[in-house]
C-alpha positions as MATLAB code, in Angstrom:
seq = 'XXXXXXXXXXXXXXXXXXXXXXXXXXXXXXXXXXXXXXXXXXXXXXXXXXXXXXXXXXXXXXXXXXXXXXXXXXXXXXXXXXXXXXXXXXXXXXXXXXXXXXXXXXXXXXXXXXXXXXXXXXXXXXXXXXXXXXXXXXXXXXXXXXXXXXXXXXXXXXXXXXXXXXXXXXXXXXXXXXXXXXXXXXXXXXXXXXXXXXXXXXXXXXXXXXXXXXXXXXXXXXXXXXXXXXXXXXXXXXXXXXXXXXXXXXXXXXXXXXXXXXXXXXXXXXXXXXXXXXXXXXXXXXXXXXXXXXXXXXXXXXXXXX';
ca = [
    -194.265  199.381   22.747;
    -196.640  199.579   19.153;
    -198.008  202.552   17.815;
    -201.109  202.475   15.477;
    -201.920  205.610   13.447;
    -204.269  205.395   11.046;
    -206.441  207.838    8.880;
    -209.453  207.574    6.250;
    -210.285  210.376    4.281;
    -214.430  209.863    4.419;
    -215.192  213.250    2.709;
    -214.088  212.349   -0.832;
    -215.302  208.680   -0.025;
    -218.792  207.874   -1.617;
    -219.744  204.824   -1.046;
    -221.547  202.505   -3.707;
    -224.287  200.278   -2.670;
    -222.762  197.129   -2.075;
    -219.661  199.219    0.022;
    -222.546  200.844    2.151;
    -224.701  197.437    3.117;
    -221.534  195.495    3.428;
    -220.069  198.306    5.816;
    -223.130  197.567    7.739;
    -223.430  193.965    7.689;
    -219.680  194.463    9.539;
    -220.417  196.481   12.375;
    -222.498  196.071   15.340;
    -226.328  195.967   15.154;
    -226.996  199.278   18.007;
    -224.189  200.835   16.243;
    -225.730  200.401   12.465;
    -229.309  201.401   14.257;
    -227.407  204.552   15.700;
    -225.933  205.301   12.569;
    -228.875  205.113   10.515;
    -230.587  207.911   12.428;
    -228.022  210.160   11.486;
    -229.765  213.290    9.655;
    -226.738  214.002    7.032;
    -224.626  211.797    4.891;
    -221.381  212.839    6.244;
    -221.945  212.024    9.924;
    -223.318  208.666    8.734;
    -219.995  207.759    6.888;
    -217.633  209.004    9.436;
    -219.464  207.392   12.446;
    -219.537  204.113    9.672;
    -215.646  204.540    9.410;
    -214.991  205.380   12.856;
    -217.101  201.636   13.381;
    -213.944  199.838   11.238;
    -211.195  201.232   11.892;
    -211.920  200.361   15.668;
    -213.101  196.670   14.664;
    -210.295  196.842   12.451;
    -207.484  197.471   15.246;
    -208.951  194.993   17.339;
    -208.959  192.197   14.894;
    -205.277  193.043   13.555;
    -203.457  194.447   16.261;
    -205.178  192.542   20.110;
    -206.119  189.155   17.536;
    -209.623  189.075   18.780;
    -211.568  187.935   15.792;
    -213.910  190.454   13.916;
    -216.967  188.158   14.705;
    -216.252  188.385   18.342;
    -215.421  191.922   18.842;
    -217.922  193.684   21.147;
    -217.600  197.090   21.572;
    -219.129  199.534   24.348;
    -218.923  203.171   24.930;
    -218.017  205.019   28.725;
    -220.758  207.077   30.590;
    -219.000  209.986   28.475;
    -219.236  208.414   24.918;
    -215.494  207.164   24.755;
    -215.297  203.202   23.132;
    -213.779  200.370   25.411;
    -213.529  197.060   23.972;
    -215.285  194.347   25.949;
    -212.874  191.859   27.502;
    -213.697  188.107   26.465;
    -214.440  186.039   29.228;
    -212.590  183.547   30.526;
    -215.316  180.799   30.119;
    -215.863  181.830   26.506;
    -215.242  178.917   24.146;
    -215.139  180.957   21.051;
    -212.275  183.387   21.972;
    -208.972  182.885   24.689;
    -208.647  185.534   27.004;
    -206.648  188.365   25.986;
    -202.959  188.468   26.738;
    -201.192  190.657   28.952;
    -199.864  192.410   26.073;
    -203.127  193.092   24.437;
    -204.684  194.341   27.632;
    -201.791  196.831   27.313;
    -203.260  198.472   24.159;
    -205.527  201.781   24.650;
    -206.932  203.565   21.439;
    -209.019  206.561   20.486;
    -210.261  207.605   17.422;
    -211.614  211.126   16.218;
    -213.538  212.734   12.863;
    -213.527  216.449   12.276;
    -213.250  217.593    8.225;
    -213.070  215.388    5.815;
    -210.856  212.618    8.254;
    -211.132  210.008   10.647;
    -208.207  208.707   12.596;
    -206.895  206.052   14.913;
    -204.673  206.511   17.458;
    -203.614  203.356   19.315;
    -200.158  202.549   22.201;
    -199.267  199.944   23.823;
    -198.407  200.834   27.850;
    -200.050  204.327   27.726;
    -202.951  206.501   27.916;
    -203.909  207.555   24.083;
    -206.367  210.610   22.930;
    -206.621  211.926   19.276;
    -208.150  215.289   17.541;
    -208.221  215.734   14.265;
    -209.122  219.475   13.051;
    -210.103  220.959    9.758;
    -208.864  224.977    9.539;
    -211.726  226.342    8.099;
    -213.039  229.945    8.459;
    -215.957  230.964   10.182;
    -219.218  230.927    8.502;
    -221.587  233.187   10.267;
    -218.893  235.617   12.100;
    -215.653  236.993   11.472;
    -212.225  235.795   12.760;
    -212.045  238.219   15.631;
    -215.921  237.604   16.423;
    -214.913  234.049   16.406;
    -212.377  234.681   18.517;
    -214.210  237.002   20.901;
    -217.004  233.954   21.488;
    -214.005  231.330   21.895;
    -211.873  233.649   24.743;
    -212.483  231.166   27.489;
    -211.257  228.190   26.282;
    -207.437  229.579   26.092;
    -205.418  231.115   28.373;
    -203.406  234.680   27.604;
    -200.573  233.217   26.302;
    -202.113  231.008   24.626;
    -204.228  233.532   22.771;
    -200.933  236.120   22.382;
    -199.569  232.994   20.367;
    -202.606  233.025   18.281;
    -202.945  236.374   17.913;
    -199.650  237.065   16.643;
    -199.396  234.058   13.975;
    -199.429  236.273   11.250;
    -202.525  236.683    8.835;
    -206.192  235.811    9.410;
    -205.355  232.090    7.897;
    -202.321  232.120   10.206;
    -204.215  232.504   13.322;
    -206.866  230.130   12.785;
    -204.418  227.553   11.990;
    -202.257  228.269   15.485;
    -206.182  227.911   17.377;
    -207.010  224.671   15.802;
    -203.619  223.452   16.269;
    -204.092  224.475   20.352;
    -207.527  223.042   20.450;
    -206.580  219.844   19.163;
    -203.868  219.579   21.576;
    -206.093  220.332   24.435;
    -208.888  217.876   22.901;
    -206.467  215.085   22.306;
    -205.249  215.591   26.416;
    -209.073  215.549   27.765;
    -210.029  212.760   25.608;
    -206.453  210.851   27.011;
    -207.847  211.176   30.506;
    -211.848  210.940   29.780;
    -212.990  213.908   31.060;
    -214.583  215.273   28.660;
    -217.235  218.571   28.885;
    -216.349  219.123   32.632;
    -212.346  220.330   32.741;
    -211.714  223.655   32.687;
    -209.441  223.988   28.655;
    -207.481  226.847   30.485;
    -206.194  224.398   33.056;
    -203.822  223.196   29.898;
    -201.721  225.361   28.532;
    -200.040  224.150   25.617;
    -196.142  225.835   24.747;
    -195.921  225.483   21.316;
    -192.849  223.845   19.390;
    -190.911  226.148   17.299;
    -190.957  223.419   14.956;
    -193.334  223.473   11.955;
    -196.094  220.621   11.852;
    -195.962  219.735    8.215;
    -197.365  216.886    5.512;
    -193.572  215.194    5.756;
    -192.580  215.988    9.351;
    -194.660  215.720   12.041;
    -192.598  216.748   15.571;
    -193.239  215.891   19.155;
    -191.539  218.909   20.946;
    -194.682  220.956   22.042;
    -195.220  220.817   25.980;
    -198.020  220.937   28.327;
    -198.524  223.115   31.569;
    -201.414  221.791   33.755;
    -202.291  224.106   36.895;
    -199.072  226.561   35.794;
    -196.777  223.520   36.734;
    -194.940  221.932   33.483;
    -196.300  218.241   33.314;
    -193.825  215.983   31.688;
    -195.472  212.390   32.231;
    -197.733  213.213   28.877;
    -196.016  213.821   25.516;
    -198.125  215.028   22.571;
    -197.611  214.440   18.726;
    -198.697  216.534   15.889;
    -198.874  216.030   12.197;
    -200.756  217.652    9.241;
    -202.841  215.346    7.067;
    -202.901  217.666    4.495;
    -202.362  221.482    4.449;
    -205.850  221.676    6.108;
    -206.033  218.848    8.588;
    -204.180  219.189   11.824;
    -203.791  215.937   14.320;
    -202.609  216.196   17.532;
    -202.465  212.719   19.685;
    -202.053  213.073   23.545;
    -199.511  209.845   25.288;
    -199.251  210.239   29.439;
    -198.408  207.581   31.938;
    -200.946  205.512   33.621;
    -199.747  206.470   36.897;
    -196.803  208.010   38.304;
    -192.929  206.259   38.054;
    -191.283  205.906   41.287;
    -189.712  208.262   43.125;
    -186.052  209.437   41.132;
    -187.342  208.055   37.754;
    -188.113  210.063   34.733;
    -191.460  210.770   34.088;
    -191.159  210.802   30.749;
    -188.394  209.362   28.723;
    -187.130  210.835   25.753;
    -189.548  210.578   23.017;
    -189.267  208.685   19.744;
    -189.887  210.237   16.760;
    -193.535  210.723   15.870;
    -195.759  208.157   14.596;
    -196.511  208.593   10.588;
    -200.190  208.342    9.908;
    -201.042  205.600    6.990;
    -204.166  206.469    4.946;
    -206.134  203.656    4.444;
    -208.658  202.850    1.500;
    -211.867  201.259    1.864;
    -210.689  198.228    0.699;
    -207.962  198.308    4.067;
    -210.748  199.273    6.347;
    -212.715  195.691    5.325;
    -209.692  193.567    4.590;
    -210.164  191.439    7.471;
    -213.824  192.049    8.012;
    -216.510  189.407    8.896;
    -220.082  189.852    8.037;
    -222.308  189.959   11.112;
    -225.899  190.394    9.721;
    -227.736  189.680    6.909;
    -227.756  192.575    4.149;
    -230.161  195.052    4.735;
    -231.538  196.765    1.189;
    -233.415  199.707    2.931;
    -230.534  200.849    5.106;
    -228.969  202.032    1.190;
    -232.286  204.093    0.961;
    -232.160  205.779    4.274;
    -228.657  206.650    3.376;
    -229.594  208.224    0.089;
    -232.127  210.019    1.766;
    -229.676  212.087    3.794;
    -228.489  215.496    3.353;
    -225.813  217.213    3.108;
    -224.045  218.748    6.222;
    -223.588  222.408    6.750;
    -219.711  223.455    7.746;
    -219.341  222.854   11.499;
    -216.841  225.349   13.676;
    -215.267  223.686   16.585;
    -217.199  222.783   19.568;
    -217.032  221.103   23.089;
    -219.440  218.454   21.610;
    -218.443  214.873   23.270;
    -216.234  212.788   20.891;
    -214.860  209.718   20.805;
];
């Protein structure tokens, strides 16, 4: 099976003129509109990176050219490529093997990522540990009591300092996250229905590890396997892999797992390397976009993602 993992650092990335119009020459005209009403600079470049690296995994990894690529989103946000027809003269229909592919993508921080496997459900998260800005850790905490279960929270809680703990809750909500977006839920499931049990492995910048399991409904699942691996000492990213439907009766569910995926940071110049232009350039979409402002510091949310 192949394994994409891919990240793009858009919060240190300012784009010049000619990246920005070319960016948007690239992508899809509802999808440039939609990104152009952005009110702040920072959700217009992720949204623009989140754009190619998806255009980008279709044209390298399932061959359809960048020209042809159409992309749609689900009732509940999440992107789906749009199969070529059969009758299309432009582009064969896709193999079996590319139908296989599934992918996700996610942008919290300063980060996007791509998470994309070949034979199973995929869902990413990618979280920034940050400290609250209008409330303390334990008010933050307090408001945020729902959305983990007791030992989940006695895990938290007993991380060690203020840092510590606010680490250990991004890391579970990005595990939860990556599971919901997996299976395309998204605002309706219950987060305490997943409880996550924590590897006693650390998740750092050289080693990610794959050890952490999942109880859904009290009951240990083990068709879904979850990866986690630090971006930097700030960025946590945890990517969700279950099954599309049960094995037969006296298989495994889940076969031992491979060692994690490494993330590859990609440059600009990566994201465009096999890019096609699909529009003419656009000179006032550079002035809307120096017109934005800058976003304040988000906390975590149950916001839809993709």
């Amino acid at each position: 099976m192949g394994s994409v993992r891919w990240a793009f650092r858009y919060g240190s990335w300012t784009p010049t003129r000619s990246e920005w119009l070319y960016a948007a020459r690239c992508i899809q005209r509802e999808e440039k509109e939609r990104i152009g009403k952005f009110v702040f600079a920072r959700d217009a470049k992720s949204a623009m990176v989140g754009r190619l690296l998806l255009r980008k995994f279709v044209c390298e990894r399932i061959a359809v050219p960048w020209s042809e690529i159409q992309l749609a989103r689900s009732p509940r946000g999440k992107p789906y490529l749009v199969l070529p027809e059969a009758t299309t003269t432009h582009t064969p229909p896709l193999s079996r093997e590319a139908q296989r592919w599934s992918f996700n993508i996610s942008h919290q921080g300063e980060y996007a990522v791509l998470a994309a496997e070949q034979g199973l459900q995929v869902g990413v998260d990618v979280m920034k540990t940050t400290m609250p800005g209008s409330s303390s850790v334990s008010e933050f905490f307090r408001i945020m009591t729902r959305q983990f279960t007791e030992y989940e929270w006695s895990v938290i809680q007993s991380s060690g300092s203020e840092r510590q703990q606010l680490a250990a809750f991004y890391r579970h909500w990005a595990l939860k996250e990556s599971f919901i977006k997996a299976i395309g839920t998204g605002l309706g499931f219950n987060l305490q229905r997943a409880e996550f049990h924590l590897s006693p492995q650390p998740v750092t910048e050289e080693q990610g590890q794959h050890r952490t399991m999942m109880h859904l409904d009290e009951e240990e699942e083990d068709s879904w396997r979850f990866e986690e691996s630090s971006l930097d000492a700030d960025h946590h990213v945890a990517v969700a892999l279950g099954l599309h439907s049960p094995p037969p009766a006296g298989q495994p569910r889940c076969p031992s797992p491979p060692p994690p995926t490494a993330f590859t940071h990609l440059t600009f110049g990566d994201l465009i390397a096999q890019a096609t232009p699909l529009s003419e350039e656009d000179p006032a979409y550079w002035d809307g976009f120096q017109s934005k402002g800058e976003a304040p510091q988000r906390q975590s949310s149950r916001a839809p993602s993709e």
